[in-house]
C-alpha positions in Angstrom: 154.3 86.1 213.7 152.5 89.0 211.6 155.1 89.0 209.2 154.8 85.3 208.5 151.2 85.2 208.0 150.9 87.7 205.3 150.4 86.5 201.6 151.7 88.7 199.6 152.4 88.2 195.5 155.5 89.4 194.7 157.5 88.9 191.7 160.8 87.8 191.3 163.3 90.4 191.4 165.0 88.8 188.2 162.5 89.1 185.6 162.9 85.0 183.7 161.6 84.9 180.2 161.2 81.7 179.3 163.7 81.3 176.2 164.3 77.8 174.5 161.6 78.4 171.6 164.1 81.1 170.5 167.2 79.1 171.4 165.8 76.3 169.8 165.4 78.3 166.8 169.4 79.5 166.5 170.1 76.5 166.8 167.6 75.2 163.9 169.0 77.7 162.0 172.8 76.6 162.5 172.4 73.1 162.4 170.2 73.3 158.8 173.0 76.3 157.5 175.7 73.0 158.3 173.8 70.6 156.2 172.9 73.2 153.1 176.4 73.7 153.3 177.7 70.5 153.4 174.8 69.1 150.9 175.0 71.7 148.2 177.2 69.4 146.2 174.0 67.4 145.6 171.7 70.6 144.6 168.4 70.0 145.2 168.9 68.9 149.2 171.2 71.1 149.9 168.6 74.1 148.6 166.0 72.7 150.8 168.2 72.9 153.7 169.3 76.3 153.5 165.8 77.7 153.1 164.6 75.8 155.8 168.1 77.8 157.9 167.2 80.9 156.9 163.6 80.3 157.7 164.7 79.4 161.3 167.0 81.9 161.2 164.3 84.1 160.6 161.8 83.5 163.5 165.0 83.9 165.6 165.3 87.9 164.5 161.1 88.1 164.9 161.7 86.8 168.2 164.8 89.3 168.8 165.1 91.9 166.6 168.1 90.9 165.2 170.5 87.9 164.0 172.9 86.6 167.4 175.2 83.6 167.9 174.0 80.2 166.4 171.1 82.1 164.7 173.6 84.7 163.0 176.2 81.8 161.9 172.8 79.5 160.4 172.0 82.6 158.8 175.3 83.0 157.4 176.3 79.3 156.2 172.4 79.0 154.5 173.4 81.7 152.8 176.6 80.5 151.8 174.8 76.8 150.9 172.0 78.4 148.6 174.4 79.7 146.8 176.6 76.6 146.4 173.6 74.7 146.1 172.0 77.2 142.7 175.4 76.3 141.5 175.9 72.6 142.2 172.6 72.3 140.6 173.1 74.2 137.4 176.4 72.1 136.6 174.9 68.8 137.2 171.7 70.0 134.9 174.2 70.8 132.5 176.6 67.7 133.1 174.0 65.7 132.1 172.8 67.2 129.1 176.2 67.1 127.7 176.5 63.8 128.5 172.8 63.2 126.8 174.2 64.9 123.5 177.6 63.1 123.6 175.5 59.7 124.3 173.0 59.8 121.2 176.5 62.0 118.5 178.3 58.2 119.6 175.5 56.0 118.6 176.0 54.7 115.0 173.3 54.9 112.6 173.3 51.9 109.7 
């Protein structure tokens, strides 16, 4: 009956760390790299989107050190969609200043 009666604090043998803010993170980060990716046809959005991955993906690696799993493929597929998405932005800008010029050279003057 000694034994039972003592109160003693003793810490789990298996040292938890809470981790979903982190996981929650990677997998910001690879969910917003999958829509920069598949919205960099538009420009703009997809831009937004790929800076808000890389963002996540970046408070992942403060969190870690380093770039894992869903928080290294974000990474990699923001990337990927800022890319797409400077060029997918420059073509329509131009797209539609050559279609400006062509618009007012076809427009007869009496």
């Amino acid at each position: 009956m000694d034994n039972m009666n003592n109160n003693v604090n003793v810490e789990p043998a298996y040292n938890a760390t809470p981790q979903a803010p982190a996981q929650d993170n990677s997998m910001k980060a690879m969910i917003f790299g999958i829509i920069a990716l598949v919205l960099s046809e538009l420009g703009i959005p997809g831009l937004i989107f790929a800076i808000l991955g890389k963002k996540e993906a970046a408070k992942y690696a403060a969190s870690f050190g380093q770039l894992t799993g869903k928080a290294k493929v974000g990474s990699i597929l923001s990337k990927i969609g800022f890319i797409l998405s400077i060029v997918m932005t420059v073509f329509w800008v131009l797209y539609f200043i050559i279609i400006v010029i062509i618009a007012g050279a076809s427009v007869a003057y009496y």
